[in-house]
N, C-alpha and C positions, 0 to 999 in steps of 0.2 A: 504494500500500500504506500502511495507517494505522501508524502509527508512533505510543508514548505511554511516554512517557520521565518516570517519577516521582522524587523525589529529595525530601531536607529531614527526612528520619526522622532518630532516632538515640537515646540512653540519657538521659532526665531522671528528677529526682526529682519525685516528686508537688508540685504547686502550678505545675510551671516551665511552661516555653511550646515551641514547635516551630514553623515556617513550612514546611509543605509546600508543592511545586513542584508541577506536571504540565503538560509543553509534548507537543503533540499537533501532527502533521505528517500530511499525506496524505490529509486530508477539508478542508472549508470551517468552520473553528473556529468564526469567528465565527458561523454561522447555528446552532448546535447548543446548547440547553442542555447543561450538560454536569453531572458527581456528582462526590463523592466515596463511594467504598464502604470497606471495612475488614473483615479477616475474622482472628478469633482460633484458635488451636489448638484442634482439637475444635466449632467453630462453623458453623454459617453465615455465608455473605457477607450483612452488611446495610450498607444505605444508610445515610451519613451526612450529607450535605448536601445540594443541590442550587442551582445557578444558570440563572436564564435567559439565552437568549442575548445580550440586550441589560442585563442584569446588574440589570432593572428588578425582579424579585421570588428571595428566594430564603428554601430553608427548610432546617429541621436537625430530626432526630432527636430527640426528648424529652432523648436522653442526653444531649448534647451543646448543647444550645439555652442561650443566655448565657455559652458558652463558647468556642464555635468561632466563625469570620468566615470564609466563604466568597468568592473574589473572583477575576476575569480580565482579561486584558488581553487583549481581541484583535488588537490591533496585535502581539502578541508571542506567538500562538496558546497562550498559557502560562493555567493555573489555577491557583490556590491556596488553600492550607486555615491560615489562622491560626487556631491550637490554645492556648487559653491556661487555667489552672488545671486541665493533667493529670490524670489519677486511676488508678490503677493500671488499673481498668477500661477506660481505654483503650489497653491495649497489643495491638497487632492490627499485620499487616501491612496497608498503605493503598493503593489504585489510585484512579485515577480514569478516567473512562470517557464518551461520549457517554449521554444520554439523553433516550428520548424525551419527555418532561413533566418538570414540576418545579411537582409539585401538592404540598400540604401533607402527602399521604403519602410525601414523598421522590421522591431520583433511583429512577428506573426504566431498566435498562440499555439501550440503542437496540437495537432487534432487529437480530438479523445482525449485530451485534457481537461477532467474536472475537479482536481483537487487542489483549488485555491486555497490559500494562509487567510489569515486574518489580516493579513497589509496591517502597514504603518501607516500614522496619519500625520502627515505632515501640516503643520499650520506659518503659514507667513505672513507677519502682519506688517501694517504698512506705518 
């Protein structure tokens, strides 16, 4: 059973920073590129970053592009999202998830994927 256990959210002021977690148990980490996603009040869930599985290419969202650092450790089945100069805009609660590609259109969630975390919820305030 997939297990995905996010963590590292919490309340900053716009410019600050954030290191989100996501360690994932129950599938083969390292063969999987894997996302982040983010979903606000009233939104859709969109993609925000993406990594491949050998960490050799990844991409980000227009919004977030010179801002975030996407990055894994497979020895430690854990991903993360270094988040830096905030913007109130991005206040969303955050998952991350398997995906299949990690083309310059973003993660894309692995099909047959239903075992969400409970995301982090990021707040930025202005």
């Amino acid at each position: 059973q997939v297990q995905v256990v996010e963590s590292g959210g919490g309340l900053v002021q716009a410019g600050g920073s954030l290191r989100l977690s996501c360690t994932v148990s129950g599938l083969p980490f390292g063969a999987w590129p894997m996302g982040w996603f983010r979903q606000a009040p009233g939104k859709e869930r969109e993609g925000v970053s993406c990594i491949t599985a050998t960490s050799s290419i990844a991409n980000y969202a227009d919004s977030v592009k010179g801002r975030f650092t996407i990055s894994r450790d497979n020895a430690k089945s854990t991903l993360y999202l270094q988040m830096n100069s905030l913007k109130p805009e991005d206040t969303a609660m955050y998952y991350c998830a398997p995906s299949n590609t990690c083309y310059r259109s973003g993660p894309e969630v692995a099909s047959g994927f239903r075992s969400w975390g409970q995301g982090t919820q990021v707040t930025v305030s202005s």
